[in-house]
N, C-alpha and C positions, 0 to 999 in steps of 0.2 A: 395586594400585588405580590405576586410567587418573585424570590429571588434565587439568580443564580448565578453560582460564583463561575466565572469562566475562568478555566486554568490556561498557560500557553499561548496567551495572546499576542497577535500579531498584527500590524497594521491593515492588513489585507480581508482579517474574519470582521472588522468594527462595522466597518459598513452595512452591508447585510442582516448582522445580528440586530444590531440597532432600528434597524428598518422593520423586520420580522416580530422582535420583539417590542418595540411600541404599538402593532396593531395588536398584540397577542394580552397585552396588561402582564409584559415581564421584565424585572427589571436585571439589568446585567451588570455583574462588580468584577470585572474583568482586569486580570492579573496575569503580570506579562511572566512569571513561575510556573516553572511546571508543578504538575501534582504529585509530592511525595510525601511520606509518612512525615517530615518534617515542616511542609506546608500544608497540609490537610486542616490546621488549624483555621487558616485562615479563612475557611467555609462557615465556619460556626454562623450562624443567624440566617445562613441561605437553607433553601430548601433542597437546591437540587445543585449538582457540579454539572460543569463541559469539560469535556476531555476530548485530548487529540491524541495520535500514532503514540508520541513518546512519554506520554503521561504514566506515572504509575498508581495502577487501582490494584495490588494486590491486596493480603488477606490484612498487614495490621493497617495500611491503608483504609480498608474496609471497615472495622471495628472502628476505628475512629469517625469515619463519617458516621458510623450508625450511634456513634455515642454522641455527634453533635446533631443530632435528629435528623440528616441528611434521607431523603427519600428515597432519589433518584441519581444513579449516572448517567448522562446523556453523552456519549457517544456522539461526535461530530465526523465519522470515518463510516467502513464500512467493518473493516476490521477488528478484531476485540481482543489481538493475542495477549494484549497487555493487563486484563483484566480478569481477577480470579472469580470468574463466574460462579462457581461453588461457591466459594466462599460468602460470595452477595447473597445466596440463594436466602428468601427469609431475612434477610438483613436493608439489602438496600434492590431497587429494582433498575436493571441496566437496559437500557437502548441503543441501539444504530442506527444509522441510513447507510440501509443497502445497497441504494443504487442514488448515485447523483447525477455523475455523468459517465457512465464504462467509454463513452464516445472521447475524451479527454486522455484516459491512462490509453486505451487502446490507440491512438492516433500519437500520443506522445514516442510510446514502445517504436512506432514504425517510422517516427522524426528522429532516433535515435538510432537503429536500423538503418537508416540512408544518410545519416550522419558519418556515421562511421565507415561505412564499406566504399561511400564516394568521396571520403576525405573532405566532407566540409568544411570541416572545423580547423585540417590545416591550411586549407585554401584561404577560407575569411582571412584567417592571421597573415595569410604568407600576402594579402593582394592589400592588407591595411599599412603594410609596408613597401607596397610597388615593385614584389617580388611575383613575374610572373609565369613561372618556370611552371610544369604540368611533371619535372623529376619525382617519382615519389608519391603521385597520386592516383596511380592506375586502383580503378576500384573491381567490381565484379556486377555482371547482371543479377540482379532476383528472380528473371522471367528464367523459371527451369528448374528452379531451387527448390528442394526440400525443406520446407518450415516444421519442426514441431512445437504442436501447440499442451502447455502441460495445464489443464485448467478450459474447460469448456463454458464458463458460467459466462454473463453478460459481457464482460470484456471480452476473455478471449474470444466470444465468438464474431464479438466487431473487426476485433485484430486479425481473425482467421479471414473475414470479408475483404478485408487491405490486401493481404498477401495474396488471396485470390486474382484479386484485381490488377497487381501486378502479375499473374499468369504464375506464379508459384503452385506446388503440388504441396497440399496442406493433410496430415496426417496429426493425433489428437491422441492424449491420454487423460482418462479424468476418472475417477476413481467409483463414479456415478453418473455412467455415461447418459447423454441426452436421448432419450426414446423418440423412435419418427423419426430422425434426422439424418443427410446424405454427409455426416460426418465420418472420416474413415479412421475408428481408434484402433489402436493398435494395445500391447503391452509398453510397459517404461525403457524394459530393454531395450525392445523394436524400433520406439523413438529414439532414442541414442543412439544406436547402430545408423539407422538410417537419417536422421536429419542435419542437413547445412546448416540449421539455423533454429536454434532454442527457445523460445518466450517461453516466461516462466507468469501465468494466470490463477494461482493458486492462493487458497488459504496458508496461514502459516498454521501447522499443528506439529503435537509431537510426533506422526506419523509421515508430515512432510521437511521436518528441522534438517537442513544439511542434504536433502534429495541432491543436490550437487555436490558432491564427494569425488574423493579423490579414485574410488571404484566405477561410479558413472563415467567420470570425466574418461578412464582409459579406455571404456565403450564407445567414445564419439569419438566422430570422423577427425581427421586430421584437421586443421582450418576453421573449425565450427564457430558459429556467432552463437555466443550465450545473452540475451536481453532479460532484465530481470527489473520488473516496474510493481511487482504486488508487495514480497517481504523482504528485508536483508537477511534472513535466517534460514531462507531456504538454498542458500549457498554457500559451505562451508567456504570463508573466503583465505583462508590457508592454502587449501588444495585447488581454487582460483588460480591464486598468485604463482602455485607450480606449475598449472597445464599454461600458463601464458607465456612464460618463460621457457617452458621446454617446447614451446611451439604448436604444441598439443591444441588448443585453445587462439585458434586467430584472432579473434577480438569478444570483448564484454563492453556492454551497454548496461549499466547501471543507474536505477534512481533512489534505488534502498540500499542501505547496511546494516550488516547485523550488528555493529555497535554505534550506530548511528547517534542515539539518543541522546547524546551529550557534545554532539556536533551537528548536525545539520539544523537549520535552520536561524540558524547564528552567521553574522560576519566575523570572520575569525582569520582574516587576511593579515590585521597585523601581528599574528601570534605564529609561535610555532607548533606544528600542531604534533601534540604528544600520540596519534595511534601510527603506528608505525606502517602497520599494515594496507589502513589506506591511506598515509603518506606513497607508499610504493605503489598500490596502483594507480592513482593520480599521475606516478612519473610515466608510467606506463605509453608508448603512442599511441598502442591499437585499445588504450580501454579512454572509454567516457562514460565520468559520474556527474550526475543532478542531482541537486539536491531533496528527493521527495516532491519533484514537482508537476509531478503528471498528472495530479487533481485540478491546478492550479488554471484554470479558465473562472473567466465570468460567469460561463451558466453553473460551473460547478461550485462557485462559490455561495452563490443563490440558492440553488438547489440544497445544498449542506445546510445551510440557515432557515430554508422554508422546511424542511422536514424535522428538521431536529428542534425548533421552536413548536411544531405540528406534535413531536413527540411526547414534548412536556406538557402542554396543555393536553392534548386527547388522555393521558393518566390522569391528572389531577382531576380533569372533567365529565371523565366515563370510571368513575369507581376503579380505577387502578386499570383501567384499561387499553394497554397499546399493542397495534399490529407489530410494531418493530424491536418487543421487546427480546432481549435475552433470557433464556430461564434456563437454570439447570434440573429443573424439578423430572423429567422426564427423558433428560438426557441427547435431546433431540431442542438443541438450541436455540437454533434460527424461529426455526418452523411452529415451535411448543403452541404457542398462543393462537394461532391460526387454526389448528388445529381442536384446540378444547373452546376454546372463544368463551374462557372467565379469566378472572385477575391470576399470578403466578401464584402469588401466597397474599 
């Protein structure tokens, strides 16, 4: 029986995995620590780790699993910033799940969206107390509005179908745009200049780290809605906290942060919390932050268990062979394996 140490565990992953992995013959040692070069020990005897967003697999990370004969990372996201792909290369073999549910982050983006522009969230509060004055709460249509969308892949283009549906005028940047489609992309500029309203559907790389800058920000409209449900690093949150306060910035919809990693997903209500930064946007009225929890449905939790349990067995049981592997070996990391259709290394 293959064992695998789960790093980051939560109440919410047990279920599933337990379910997926007794029909699979895998057994799970599930450890509520994240993975750091200081717990990586505690994999020794398993075969393969699970990781989540905040885990970390960089490079001495890496040597250490390869020196406790670890095989495999399995990757429970879709995301991989956290992970020194080189580095594994040859050493240990990493996988994803691509796609679980984009229907989930894209639906959540647009519950946070209408969250904020119709003042939900003070109304709940204001009517749990039997205050029910409408001072304060005037919102804005979406039917007429300019969305840009940064990130064409499977979500955004659910997210793009919502806004539609609300009768908004949707315009698109994606750095590989979608061939055949009545998508209208523009350049980054173009969408700045022109859009009410931001979602951010994008990878994090070093190409897109901080794409929300304090030079963008002076490009967008006055007012503009920034939503941001993919990375917290694709917005510098310094030059955030400037455009919202100089008005520049109407409102932010956030479910990541860029220093997130050692806060979310924790109860930490009776502490105080040491980041300052988003201590302030918290105080913030026009901003709301989640915590990373726009995966967070039943089909998506399913979906994350049935494919990433599908990941480790299809390697162990096709000669090192997975659709959903990562390889740096060609530089083309999604895709590598599909492409050549043999093992990475």
């Amino acid at each position: 029986m293959m064992k695998v140490a789960f790093f980051d565990t939560k109440e919410y992953d047990r279920p599933s995995f337990e379910h997926y992995g007794e029909l699979k013959g895998l057994e799970f040692k599930f450890l509520e620590t994240k993975l750091t070069e200081d717990t990586a020990e505690l994999a020794k005897g398993c075969d393969v780790v699970c990781v989540f967003v905040n885990d970390t697999v960089n490079a001495p990370v890496i040597d250490k699993l390869y020196e406790y004969g670890i095989k495999m990372v399995a990757l429970r996201c879709a995301g991989y910033n956290n992970v020194d792909v080189q580095r594994a290369y040859r050493k240990v073999h990493v996988v994803h799940v691509p796609a679980y549910s984009p229907y989930a982050v894209a639906e959540h983006a647009a519950a946070l969206l209408l969250t904020s522009i119709r003042r939900i969230h003070k109304a709940y509060n204001r009517t749990r107390d039997f205050n029910f004055s409408l001072n304060g709460l005037t919102g804005f249509d979406l039917h007429g509005k300019t969305v840009g969308i940064i990130g064409t892949g499977k979500i955004g283009r659910i997210f793009m179908d919502i806004c539609r549906g609300f009768g908004m005028n949707v315009i698109a940047y994606d750095k590989f745009p979608a061939k055949d489609s009545d998508i209208e992309y523009v350049s980054l500029d173009e969408l700045f200049d022109r859009s009410d309203i931001i979602s951010l559907h994008c990878p994090l790389t070093d190409e897109t780290r901080h794409m929300i800058n304090t030079d963008s920000i002076d490009r967008m409209k006055k007012g503009v809605v920034i939503i941001n449900t993919s990375r917290g690093a694709l917005i510098d949150t310094e030059a955030l906290l400037i455009g919202l306060r100089a008005r520049k910035i109407g409102a932010a919809c956030l479910d990541v942060y860029e220093e997130e990693a050692d806060i979310f997903f924790e109860d930490r209500s009776g502490h105080i919390l040491d980041d300052e930064l988003l201590s302030r946007l918290i105080s913030l009225p026009n901003v709301i932050v989640t915590s990373h929890q726009a995966f967070l449905t039943e089909e998506a939790l399913n979906n994350i268990a049935e494919t990433t349990v599908n990941n480790i067995v299809s390697y162990f049981e096709n000669d090192g062979l997975c659709d959903n592997e990562l390889c740096y070996r060609c530089g083309n990391i999604e895709t590598c394996k599909k492409e050549r259709k043999q093992r990475c290394f």
